[in-house]
C-alpha positions as CSV (number, residue, x, y, z in Angstrom):
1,X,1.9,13.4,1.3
2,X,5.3,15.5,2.0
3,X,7.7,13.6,3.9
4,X,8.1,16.3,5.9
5,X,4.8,15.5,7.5
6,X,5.2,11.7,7.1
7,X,8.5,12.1,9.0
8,X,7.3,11.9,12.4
9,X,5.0,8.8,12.1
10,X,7.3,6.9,10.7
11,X,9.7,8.0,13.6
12,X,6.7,6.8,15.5
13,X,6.6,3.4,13.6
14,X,10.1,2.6,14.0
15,X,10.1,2.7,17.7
16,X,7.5,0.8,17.9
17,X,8.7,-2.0,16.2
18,X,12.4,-1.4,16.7
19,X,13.2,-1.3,12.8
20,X,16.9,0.0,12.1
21,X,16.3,3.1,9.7
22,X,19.3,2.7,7.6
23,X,18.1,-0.8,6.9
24,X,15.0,0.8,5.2
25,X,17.4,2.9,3.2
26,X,19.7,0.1,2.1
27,X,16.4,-1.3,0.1
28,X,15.3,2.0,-0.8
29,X,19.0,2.2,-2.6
30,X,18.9,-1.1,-3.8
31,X,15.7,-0.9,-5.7
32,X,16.8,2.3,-6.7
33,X,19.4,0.5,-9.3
34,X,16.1,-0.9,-11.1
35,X,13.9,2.1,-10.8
36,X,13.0,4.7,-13.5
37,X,11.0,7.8,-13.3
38,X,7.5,6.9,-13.4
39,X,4.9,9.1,-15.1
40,X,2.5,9.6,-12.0
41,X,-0.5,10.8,-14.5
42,X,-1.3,7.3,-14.9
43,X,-2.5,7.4,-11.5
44,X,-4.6,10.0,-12.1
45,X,-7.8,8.9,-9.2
46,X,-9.7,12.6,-9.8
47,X,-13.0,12.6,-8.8
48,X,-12.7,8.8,-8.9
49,X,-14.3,6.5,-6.2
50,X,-11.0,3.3,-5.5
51,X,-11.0,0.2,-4.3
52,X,-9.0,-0.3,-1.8
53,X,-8.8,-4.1,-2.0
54,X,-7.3,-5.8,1.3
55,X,-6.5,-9.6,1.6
56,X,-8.2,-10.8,4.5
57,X,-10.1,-14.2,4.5
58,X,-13.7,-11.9,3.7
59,X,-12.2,-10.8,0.3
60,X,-13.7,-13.5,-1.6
61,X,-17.3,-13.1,-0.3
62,X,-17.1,-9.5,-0.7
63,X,-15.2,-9.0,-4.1
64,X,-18.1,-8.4,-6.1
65,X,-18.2,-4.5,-4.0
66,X,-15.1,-3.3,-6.5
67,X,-17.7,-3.9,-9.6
68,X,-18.8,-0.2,-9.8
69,X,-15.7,1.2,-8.2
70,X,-13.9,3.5,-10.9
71,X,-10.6,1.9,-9.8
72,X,-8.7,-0.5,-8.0
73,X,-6.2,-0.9,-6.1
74,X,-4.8,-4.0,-4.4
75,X,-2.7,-5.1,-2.3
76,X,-0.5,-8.1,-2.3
77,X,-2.5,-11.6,-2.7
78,X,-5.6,-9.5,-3.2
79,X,-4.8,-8.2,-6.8
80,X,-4.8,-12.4,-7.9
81,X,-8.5,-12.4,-5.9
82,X,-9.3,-9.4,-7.9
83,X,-7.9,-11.0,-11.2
84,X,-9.2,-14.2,-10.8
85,X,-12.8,-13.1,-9.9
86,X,-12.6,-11.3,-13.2
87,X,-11.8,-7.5,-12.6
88,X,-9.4,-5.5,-13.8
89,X,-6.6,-4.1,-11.3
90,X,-5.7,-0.5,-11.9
91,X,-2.6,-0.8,-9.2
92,X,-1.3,-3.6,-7.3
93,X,0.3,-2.7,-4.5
94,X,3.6,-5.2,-2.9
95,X,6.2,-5.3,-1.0
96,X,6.5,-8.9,-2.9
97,X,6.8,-11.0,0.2
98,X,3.8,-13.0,-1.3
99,X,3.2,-13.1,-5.2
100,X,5.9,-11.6,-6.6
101,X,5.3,-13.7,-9.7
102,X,2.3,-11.8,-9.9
103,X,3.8,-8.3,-10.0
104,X,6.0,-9.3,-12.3
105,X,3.5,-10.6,-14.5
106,X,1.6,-7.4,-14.3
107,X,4.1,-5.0,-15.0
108,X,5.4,-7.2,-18.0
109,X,1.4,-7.0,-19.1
110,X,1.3,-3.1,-18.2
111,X,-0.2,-2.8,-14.7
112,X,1.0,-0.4,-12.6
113,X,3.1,-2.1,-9.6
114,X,3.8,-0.3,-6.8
115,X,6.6,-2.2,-5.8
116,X,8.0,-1.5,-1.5
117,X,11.2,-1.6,-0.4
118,X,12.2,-1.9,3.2
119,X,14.6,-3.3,5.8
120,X,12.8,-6.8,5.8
121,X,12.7,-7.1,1.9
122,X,16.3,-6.4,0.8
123,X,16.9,-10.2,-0.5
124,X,13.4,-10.0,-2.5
125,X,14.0,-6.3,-3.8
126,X,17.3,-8.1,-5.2
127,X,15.4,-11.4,-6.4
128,X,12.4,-9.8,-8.0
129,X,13.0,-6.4,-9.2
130,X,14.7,-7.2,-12.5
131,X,12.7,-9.6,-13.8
132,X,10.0,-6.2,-13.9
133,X,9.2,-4.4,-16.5
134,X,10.2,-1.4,-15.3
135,X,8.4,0.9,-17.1
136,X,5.2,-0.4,-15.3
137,X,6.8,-0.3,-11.6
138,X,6.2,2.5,-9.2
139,X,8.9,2.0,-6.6
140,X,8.5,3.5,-3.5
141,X,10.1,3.6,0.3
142,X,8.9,4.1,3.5
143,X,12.2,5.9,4.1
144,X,13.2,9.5,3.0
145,X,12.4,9.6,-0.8
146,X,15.1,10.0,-3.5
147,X,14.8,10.6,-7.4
148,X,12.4,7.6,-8.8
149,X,11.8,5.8,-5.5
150,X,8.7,7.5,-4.1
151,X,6.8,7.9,-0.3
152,X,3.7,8.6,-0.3
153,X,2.8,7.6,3.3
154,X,1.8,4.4,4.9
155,X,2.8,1.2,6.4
156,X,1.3,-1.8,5.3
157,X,0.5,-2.6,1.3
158,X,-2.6,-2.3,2.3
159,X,-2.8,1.6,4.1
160,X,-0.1,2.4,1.1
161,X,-3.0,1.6,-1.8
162,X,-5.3,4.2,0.5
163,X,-2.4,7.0,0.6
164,X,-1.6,6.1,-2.7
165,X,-5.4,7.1,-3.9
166,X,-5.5,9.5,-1.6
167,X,-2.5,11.5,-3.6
168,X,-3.5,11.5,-6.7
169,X,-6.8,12.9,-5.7
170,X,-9.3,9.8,-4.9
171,X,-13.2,11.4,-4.4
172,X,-14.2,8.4,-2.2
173,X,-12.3,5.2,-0.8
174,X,-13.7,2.4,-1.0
175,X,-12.4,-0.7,1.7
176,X,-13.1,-4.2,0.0
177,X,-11.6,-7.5,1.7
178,X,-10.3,-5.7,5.0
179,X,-10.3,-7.7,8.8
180,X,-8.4,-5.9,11.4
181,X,-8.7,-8.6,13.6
182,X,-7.7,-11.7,10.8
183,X,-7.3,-14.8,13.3
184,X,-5.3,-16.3,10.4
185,X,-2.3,-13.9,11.1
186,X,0.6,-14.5,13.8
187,X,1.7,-11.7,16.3
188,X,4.2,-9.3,13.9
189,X,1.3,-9.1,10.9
190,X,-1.2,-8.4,14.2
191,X,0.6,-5.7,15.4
192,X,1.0,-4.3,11.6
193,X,-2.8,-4.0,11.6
194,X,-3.3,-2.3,14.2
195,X,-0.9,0.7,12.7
196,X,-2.4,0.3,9.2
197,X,-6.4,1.0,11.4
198,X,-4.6,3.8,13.1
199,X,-2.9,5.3,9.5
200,X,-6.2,5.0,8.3
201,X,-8.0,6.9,11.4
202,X,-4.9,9.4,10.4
203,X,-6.0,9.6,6.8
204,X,-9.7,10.0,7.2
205,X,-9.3,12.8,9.5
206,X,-7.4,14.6,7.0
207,X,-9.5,14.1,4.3
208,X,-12.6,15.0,6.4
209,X,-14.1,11.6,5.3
210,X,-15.5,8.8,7.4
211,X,-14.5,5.1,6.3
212,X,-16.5,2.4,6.7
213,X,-13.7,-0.1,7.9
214,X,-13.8,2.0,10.7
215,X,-17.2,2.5,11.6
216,X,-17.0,0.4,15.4
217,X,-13.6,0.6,16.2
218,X,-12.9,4.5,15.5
219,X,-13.4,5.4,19.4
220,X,-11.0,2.4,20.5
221,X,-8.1,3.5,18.2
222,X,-5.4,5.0,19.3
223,X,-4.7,7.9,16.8
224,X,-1.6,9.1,15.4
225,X,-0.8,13.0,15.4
226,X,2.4,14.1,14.5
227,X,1.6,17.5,14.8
């Protein structure tokens, strides 16, 4: 996704939720320091159905959906859910607020990490970046992109993984582990669903492809058109 067309929403999001946008470019530079060019072929999702792996409470019951997926991506908490249940992650996807000893560990073993940097992270961008491999991480920003720290569109880690697939050419999107309406979340993560279900309504639309994580709540969604 261009950030020419990303632009607007995340205009849009920063409104919303009154985020200073040079604080997203302060992390954006800061992981910056760490980050090296990272060969986007080994992302490759072609013709490729991807799991997009979310963390809600379900993901447990439900993990065994990724089985026949071609790939996966997950994020935060969900790529050790993933790991754990015995699958292989093809991406985890962080802005390391959770387990960031588990992105670490990945990239040292050779995972792909898609490692976020923004406004609220700066102090774990700092903390955790280093001790990467970074050869394995995949920074990106949420903020106007700059050599080796990528945007490809979204909000949350999990609507990244989707936009993430989506760009490197995902046939089908798979949603594993996903609860818009988590009663184990406070207010702020709340409202942060609500714009990953309306980045996803945004997505869908332009991929002329219905999601199932939708299906009952596509009507009731506000939708997002920067146009």
């Amino acid at each position: 996704m261009r950030f020419e067309a990303w632009e607007p929403i995340y205009e849009s999001i920063l409104a919303a939720f009154g985020y200073p946008r040079d604080g997203d470019e302060r992390a954006r530079d800061a992981i910056a320091q760490y980050a090296t060019p990272f060969d986007l072929d080994r992302l490759d999702c072609a013709g490729s159905t991807v799991a997009i792996v979310g963390a809600a409470p379900s993901l447990e019951a439900e993990i065994d959906r990724v089985a026949d997926a071609d790939l996966i991506f997950a994020a935060s908490t969900a790529g050790d859910v993933v790991r754990e249940a015995g699958y292989d992650l093809d991406l985890l996807v962080t802005d390391l607020d959770k387990n960031p000893e588990t992105a670490v560990t990945l990239s040292q073993e050779g995972t792909p990490v898609a490692a976020h940097a923004h406004g609220d992270n700066l102090a774990l961008v700092e903390e955790w970046t280093p001790r990467c491999d970074q050869a394995h991480v995949l920074a990106t920003t949420q903020a106007e992109p700059i050599p080796t720290v990528y945007n490809f569109g979204g909000f949350t880690d999990g609507d990244r993984a989707a936009f993430l697939a989506d760009e490197f050419g995902a046939a089908a999107l798979r949603f594993v582990g996903w609860d818009f309406d988590d009663p184990t979340v406070d207010d702020a993560k709340a409202a942060k669903l609500r714009w990953a279900e309306r980045l996803l309504q945004y997505l869908e639309r332009r991929r002329d492809e219905r999601f199932g994580v939708l299906d009952g709540r596509r009507e009731a969604i506000d939708p997002v058109d920067p146009e």
